[in-house]
FITOR-653475 format. One record per residue: residue number from 1; x negated, y, z negated of N, C-alpha, C, O in turn. Coordinates in nm, 4 decimals. Atoms other than C-alpha are relative to their C-alpha. Example, Ala and Ser with C-alpha at 12.3 -4.5 7.8 and 13.67 -1.06 7.14 Angstrom:
// residues 2
NODE  vexnu       n_X       n_Y       n_Z      ca_X      ca_Y      ca_Z       c_X       c_Y       c_Z       o_X       o_Y       o_Z
NODE      1   -0.0890   -0.1190    0.0000   -1.2300   -0.4500   -0.7800   -0.0900    0.1200    0.0000   -0.1936    0.1181   -0.0665
NODE      2    0.0820   -0.1190    0.0060   -1.3670   -0.1060   -0.7140    0.0770    0.1090   -0.0730    0.0261    0.2198   -0.0899
***
This chain:
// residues 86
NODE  vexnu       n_X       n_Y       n_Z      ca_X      ca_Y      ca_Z       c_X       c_Y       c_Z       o_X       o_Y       o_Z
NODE      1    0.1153    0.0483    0.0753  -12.3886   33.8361    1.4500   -0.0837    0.1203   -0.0425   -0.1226    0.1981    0.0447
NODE      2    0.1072   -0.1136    0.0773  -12.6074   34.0888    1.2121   -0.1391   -0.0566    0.0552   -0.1908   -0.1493    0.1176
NODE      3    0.1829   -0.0128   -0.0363  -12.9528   34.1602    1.2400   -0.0752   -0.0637   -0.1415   -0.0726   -0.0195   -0.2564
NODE      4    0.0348    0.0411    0.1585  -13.1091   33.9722    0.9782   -0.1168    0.0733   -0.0510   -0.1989    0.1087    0.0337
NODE      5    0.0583   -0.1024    0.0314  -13.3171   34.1910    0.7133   -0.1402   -0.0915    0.0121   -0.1477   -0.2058    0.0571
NODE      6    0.1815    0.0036   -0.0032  -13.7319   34.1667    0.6833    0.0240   -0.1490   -0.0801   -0.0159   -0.2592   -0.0425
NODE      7    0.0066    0.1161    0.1310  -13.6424   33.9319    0.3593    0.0544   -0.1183    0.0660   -0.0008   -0.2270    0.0492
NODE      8   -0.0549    0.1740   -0.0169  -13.4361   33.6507    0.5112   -0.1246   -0.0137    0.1266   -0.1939   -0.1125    0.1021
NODE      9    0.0884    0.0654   -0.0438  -13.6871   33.6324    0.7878   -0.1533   -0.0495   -0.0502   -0.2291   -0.1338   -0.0024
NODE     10    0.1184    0.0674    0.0908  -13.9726   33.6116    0.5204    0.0502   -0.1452   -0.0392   -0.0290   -0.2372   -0.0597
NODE     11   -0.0435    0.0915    0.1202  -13.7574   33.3629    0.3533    0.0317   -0.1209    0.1023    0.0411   -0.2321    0.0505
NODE     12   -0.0300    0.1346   -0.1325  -13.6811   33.1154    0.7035   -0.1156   -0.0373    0.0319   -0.1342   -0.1520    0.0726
NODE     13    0.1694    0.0242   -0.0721  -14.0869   33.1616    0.7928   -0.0363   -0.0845   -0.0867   -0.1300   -0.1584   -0.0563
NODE     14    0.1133    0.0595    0.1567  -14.1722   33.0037    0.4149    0.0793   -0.1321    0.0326    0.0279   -0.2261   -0.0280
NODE     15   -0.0257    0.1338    0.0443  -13.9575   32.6993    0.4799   -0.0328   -0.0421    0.1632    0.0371   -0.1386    0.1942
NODE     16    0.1175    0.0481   -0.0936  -14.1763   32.6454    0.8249   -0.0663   -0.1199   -0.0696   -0.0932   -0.1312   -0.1892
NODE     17    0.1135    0.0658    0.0231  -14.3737   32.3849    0.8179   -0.1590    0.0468    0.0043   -0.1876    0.0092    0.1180
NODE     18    0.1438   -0.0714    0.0256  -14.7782   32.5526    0.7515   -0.0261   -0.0344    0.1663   -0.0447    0.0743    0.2211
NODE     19    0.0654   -0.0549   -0.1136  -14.8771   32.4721    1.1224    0.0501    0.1374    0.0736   -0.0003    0.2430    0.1116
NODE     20   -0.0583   -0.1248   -0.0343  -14.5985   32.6510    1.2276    0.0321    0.1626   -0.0392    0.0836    0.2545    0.0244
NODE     21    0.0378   -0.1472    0.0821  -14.6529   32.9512    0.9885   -0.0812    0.0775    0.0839   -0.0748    0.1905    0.1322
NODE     22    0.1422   -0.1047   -0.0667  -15.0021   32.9820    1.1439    0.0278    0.0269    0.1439   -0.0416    0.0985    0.2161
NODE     23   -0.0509   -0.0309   -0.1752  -14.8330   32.9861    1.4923    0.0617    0.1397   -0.0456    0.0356    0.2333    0.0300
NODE     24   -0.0652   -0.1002   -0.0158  -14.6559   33.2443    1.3904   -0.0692    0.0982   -0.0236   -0.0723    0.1928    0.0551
NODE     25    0.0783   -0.1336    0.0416  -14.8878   33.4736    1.1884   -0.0796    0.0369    0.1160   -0.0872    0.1545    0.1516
NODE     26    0.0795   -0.0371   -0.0972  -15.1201   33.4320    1.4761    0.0457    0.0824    0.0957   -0.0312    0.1578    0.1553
NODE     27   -0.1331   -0.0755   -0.1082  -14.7807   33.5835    1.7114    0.0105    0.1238   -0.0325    0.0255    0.2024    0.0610
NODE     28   -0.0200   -0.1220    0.0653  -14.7544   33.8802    1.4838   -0.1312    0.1079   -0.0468   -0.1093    0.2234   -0.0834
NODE     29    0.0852   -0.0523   -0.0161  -15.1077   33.9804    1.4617    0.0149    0.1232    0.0491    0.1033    0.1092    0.1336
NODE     30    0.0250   -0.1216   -0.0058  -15.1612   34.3765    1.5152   -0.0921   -0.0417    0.1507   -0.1651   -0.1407    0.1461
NODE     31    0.0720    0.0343   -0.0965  -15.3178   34.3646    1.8644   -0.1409    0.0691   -0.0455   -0.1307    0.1254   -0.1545
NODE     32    0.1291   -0.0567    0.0369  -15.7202   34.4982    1.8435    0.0049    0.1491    0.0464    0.1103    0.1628    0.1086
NODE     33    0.0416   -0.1430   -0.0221  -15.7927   34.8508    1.9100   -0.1176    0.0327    0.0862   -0.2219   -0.0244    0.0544
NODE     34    0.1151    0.0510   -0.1057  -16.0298   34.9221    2.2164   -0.1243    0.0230   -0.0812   -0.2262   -0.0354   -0.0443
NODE     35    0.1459   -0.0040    0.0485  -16.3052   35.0321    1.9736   -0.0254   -0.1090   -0.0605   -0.1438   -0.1322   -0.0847
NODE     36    0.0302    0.1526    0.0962  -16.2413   34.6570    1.7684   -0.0684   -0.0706    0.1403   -0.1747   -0.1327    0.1447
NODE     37    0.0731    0.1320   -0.1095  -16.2785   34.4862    2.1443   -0.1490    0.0349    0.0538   -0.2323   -0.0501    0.0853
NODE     38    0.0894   -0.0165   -0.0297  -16.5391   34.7084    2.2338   -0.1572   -0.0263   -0.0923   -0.2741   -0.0263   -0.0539
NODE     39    0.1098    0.0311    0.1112  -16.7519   34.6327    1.9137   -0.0376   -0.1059    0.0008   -0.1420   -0.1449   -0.0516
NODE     40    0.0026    0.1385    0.0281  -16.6684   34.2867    1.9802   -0.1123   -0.0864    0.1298   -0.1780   -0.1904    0.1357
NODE     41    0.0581    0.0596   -0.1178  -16.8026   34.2811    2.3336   -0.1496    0.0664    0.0301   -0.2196    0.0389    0.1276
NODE     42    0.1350   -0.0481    0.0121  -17.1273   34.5104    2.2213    0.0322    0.1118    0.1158   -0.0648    0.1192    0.1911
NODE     43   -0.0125   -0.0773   -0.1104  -16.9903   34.7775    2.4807   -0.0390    0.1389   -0.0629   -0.0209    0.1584   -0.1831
NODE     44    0.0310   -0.1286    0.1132  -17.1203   35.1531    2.3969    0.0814    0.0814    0.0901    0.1312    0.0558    0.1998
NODE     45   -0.0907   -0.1136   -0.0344  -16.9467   35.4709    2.4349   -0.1336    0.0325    0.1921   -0.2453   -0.0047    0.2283
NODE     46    0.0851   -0.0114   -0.1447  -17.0708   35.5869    2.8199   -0.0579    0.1513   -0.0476   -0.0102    0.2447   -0.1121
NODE     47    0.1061   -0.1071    0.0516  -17.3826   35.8146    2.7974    0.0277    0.0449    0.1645    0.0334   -0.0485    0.2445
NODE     48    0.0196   -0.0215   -0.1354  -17.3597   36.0012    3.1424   -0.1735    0.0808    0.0499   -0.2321    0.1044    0.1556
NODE     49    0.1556   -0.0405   -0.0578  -17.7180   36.1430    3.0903   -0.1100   -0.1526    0.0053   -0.2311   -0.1385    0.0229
NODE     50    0.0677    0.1371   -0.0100  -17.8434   35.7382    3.0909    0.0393   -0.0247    0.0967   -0.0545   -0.0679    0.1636
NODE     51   -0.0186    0.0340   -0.1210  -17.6515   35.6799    3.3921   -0.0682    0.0746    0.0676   -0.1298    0.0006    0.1443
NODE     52    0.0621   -0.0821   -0.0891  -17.8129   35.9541    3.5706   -0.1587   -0.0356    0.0228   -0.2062   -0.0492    0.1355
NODE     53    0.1177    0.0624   -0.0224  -18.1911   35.8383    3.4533    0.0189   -0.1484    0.0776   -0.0742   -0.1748    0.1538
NODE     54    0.0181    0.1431   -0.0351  -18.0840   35.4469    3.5577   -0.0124    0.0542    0.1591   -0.1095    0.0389    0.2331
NODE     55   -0.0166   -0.0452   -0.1735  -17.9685   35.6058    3.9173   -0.0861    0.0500    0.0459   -0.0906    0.0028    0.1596
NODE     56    0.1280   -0.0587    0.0120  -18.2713   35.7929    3.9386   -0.0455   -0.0647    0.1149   -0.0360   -0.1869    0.1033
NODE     57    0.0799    0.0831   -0.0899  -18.4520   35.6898    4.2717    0.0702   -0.1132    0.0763   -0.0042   -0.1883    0.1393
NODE     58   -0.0754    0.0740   -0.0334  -18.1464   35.4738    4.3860   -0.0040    0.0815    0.1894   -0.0324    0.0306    0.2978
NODE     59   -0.0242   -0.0641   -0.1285  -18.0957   35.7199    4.6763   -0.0733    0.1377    0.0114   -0.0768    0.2150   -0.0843
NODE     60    0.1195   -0.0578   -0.0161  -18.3504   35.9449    4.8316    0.0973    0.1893   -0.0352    0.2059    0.2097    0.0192
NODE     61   -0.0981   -0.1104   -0.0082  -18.2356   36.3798    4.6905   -0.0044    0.0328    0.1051    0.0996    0.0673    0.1612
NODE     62    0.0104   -0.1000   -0.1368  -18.3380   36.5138    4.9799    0.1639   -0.0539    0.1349    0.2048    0.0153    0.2281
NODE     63   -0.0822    0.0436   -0.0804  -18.0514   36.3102    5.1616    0.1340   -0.0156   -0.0654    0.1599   -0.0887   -0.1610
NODE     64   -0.1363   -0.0352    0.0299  -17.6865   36.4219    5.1423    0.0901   -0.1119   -0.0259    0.0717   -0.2211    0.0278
NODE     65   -0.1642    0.0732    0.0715  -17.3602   36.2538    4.9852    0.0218   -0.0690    0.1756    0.0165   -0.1864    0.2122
NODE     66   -0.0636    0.0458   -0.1602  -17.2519   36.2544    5.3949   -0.0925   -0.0702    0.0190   -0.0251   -0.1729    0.0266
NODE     67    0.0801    0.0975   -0.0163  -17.5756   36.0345    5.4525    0.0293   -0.1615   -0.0736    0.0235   -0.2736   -0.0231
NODE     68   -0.0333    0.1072    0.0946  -17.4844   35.8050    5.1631    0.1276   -0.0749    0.0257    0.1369   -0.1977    0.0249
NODE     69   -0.1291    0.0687   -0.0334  -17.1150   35.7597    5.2486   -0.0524   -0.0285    0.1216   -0.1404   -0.1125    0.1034
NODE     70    0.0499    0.0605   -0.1480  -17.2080   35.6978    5.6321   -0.0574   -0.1622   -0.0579    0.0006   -0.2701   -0.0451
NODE     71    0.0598    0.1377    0.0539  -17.4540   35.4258    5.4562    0.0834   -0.0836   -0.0461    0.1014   -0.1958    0.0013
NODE     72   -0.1331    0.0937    0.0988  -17.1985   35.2801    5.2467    0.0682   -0.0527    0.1157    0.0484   -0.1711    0.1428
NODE     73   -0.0901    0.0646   -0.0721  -16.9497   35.2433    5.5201   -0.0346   -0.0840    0.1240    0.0203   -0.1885    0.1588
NODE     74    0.1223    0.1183   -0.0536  -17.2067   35.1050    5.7571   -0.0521   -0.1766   -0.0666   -0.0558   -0.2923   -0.0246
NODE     75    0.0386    0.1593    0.0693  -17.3245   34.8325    5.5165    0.1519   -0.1006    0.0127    0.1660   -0.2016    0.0816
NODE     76   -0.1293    0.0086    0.0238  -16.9481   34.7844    5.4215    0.0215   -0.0918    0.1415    0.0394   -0.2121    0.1226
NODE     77   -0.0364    0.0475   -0.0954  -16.8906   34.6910    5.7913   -0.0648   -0.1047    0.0384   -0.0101   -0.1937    0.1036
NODE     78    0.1026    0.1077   -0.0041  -17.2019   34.4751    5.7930    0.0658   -0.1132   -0.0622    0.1041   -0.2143   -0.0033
NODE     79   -0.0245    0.0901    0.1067  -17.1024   34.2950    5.5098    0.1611   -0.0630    0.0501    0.1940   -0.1752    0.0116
NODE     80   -0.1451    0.0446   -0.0305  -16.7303   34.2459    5.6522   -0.0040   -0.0909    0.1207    0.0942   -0.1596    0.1488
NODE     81   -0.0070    0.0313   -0.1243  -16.8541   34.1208    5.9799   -0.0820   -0.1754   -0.0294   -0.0555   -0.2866    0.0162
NODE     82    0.0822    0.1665    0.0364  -17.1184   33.8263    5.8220    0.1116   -0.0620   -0.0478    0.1263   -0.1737    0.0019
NODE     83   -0.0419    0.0808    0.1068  -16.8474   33.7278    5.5580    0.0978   -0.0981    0.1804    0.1249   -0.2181    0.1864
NODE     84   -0.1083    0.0485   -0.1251  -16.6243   33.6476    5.9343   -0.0841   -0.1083    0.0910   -0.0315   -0.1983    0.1564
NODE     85    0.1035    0.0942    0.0033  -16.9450   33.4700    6.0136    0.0069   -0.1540   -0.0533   -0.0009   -0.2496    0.0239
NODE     86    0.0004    0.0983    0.1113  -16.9268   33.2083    5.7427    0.1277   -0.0468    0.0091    0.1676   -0.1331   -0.0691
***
């Protein structure tokens, strides 16, 4: 069995019935491009000097990364021990 060319499958799609056309065109659609989904979902390029003002005052400078992870994995354990709670 051959590969059938571009034309006979234009020419089998046209004697579709129209729902089934739009099933199909909809199948063959070009997928979006992340800047189409991202335009779509209002998402912006990442500013890393806006993340830094939002974080701002989140965690005290004077107190080290090793303070923060400790914290983290502390809560972390908190939080693992209520959910065993419930």
């Amino acid at each position: 069995m051959s590969t059938p060319t571009l034309d006979q499958v234009f020419h089998d799609a046209q004697q579709l019935p129209l729902e089934d056309q739009r099933a199909l065109v909809a199948l063959i659609k070009p997928p979006k491009s992340i800047e189409q989904l991202a335009a779509e979902q209002g998402v912006k390029p990442f500013d890393p000097e806006k993340a830094r003002q939002q974080a701002a005052g989140i965690w005290p400078e004077e107190e080290s990364l090793d303070d923060f992870t400790a914290w983290l994995r502390e809560s972390r354990k908190e939080g693992a021990a209520e959910s065993k709670l419930d």
